[in-house]
C-alpha positions, 0 to 999 in steps of 0.5 A, a space after each residue: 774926838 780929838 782935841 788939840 793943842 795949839 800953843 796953850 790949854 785945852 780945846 774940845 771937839 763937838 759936833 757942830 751942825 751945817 756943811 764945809 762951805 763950797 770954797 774951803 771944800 774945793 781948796 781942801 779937795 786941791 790941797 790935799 791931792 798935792 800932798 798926797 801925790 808927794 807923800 806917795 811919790 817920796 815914801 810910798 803908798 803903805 807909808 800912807 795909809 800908816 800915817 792916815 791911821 795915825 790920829 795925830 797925823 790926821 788931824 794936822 792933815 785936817 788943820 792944814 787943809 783948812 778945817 776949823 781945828 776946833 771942830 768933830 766935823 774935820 773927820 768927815 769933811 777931811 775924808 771926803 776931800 780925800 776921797 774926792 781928790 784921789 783918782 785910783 788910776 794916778 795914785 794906786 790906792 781908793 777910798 770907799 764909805 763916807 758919812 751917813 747913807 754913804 757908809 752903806 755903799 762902801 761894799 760896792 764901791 769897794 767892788 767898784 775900785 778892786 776891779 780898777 785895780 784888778 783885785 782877785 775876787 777873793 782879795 775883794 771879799 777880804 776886803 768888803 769883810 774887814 770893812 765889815 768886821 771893823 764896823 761889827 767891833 766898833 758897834 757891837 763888840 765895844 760897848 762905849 756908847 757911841 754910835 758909828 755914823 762914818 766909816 771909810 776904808 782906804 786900800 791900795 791896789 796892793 789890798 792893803 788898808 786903813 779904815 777910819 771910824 767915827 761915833 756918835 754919842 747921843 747923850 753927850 753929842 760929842 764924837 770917838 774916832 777909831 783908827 785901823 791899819 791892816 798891818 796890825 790886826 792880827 785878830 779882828 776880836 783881839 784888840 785890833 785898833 791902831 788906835 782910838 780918840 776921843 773926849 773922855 776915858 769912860 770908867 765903864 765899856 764893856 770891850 770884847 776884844 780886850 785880852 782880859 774878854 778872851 775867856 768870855 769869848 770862849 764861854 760865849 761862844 760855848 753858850 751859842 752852840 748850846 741848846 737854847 733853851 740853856 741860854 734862855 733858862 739862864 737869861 730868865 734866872 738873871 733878870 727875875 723881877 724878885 732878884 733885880 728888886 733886892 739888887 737894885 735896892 741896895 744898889 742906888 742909894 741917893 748919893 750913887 744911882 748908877 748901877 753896876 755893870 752887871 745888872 745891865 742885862 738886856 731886857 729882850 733877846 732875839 730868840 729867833 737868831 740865838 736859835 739861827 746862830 746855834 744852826 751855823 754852830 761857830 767855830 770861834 768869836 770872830 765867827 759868831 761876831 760876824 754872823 748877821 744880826 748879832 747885836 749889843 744885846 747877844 753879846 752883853 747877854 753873853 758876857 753878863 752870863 759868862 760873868 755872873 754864872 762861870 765866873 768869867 769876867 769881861 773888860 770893863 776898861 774903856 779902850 780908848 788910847 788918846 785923850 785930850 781935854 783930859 789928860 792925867 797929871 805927870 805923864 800918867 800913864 804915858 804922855 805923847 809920842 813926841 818925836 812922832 808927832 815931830 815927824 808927822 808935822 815935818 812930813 807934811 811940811 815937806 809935802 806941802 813945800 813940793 806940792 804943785 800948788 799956787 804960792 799963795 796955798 802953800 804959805 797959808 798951809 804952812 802957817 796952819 801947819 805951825 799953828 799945829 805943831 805943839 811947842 817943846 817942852 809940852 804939858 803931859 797933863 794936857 796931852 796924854 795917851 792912854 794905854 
């Protein structure tokens, strides 16, 4: 998750047991009601649902309210005060999904509020499926070891949205965000993020929605329509014991015992959907994503067989965008946005100062809000975007 910087040095975020007391969560849920009945009175319902996808924006959102800074568990938390102080009547826009089992309902509840707001069923449907589609890519489609564990989608009546992700990662129990915004997908399987946050740029996620992978949708998708025996036939050729003995051999020497990605071939296969799969006969990669019951095996399977036998290789580069226990040294490759993060903390300010809150409120809010805001001139080498 993000790690932000107050006045010096580095902080990180990880995930910390337990509930937000009752009386923060009631003050959270008041505060941000007032701000975003501001923000959308002054600038829109769209300007919010940019902003929301925006992880800097976020997070200030989450410090002023009142969350600890320091701690993953503002995602969560933040988003339920969101979802409980928004009424879909008053403010022309919903927020579907949560933590856990409440992600689940996000289909109906999306139901739900599109007949609020007398969506056509068609703009319904389209919405349930992005909802999917960005939990399909995110668990599926990026490989980076973090499992999905929230996800909410936020949508105006106008059928715009903003779906907001978090992971988990089982072996280092720190978290990654992922940030949507619908104006800028243009491909859900074609680097469709707004952005994403997290701990540490890894030196190895298979991404399927980079640039680079294009070719090696192609080759899957061609792979899928095939007969299944050729598929298998190929798995098989990949992972015989004889072959996977010599390479593992000369792969882990003692001072490197992490394999290479491509020897990470999946051990089962579920042959079963492959030959479901090449019934339906998908047209393209979002197509063949979509399908139910594809998994991280199937796609690994595919692109480690597009890789090894055509000659076609995947991205192998952690999509990650934003980093901020680790960041590069002389603003390398790029540092922070600087006068967007500017205007994030004085629209909030604005926000805060015109909300219909009790004085008392509004001055702790704005002291949280400068304790957010980082001094200029910054380190790069504390806060740096990755692209």
């Amino acid at each position: 998750m993000i790690c932000i910087m107050v006045r010096t040095g580095v902080a990180n975020l990880p995930l910390h047991g337990g509930a937000a007391p009752k009386w923060l969560f009631k003050r959270m849920v008041k505060l941000s009601e007032g701000i975003i009945e501001v923000i959308i009175h002054e600038y829109g319902q769209e300007e919010f649902l940019k902003r929301i996808s925006d992880p800097f924006w976020f997070q200030s959102l989450s410090c002023v309210l009142g969350f600890d800074w320091h701690s993953s568990g503002c995602t969560t938390v933040t988003c339920g005060a969101l979802k409980e102080a928004i009424s879909p009547e008053e403010f022309g826009f919903a927020i579907a999904g949560g933590k856990g089992k409440t992600s689940r309902k996000t289909p109906e509840e999306i139901k739900q509020f599109g007949d609020i707001f007398n969506l056509s069923t068609s703009a319904i449907k389209e919405l349930q499926y992005s909802s999917r589609m960005a939990a399909k890519v995110d668990n599926t489609a990026i490989q980076d070891g973090y499992n999905l564990y929230h996800h909410v989608i936020i949508f105006s009546e106008g059928g715009k949205w903003a779906i907001i992700q978090q992971g988990l990662s089982d072996e280092t129990s720190y978290a990654r965000r992922y940030h949507w915004l619908s104006e800028n997908v243009e491909s859900f399987v074609c680097e469709p993020h707004n952005t994403i946050v997290g701990d540490v740029c890894q030196e190895k996620v298979l991404d399927m929605t980079a640039k680079q992978s294009i070719p090696v949708q192609k080759i899957s998708v061609d792979l899928i329509n095939d007969n299944p025996q050729h598929l298998k036939r190929d798995w098989a050729e990949l992972t015989r014991p004889e072959n996977q003995r010599t390479l593992d051999n000369w792969l882990y020497p003692q001072q490197n015992r992490q394999p290479l990605e491509h020897l990470d071939m999946p051990r089962s296969i579920n042959w079963q959907k492959i030959r479901e799969i090449y019934d339906i006969q998908p047209k393209n990669y979002e197509e063949f994503l979509s399908i139910r019951g594809v998994g991280p095996n199937t796609v690994r399977a595919l692109s480690l067989i597009s890789d090894l036998i055509y000659g076609e290789k995947p991205s192998w580069v952690d999509p990650i965008r934003y980093t901020f226990a680790h960041g590069g040294k002389d603003s390398v490759p790029r540092p922070v946005d600087l006068p967007t993060y500017s205007n994030s903390i004085e629209m909030l300010e604005d926000a805060i100062k015109q909300a219909k809150l009790g004085d008392r409120e509004k001055l702790h809010a704005l002291k949280r809000l400068r304790n957010v805001n980082p001094p200029i001139p910054i380190n790069p080498s504390i806060l740096t975007s990755y692209y």
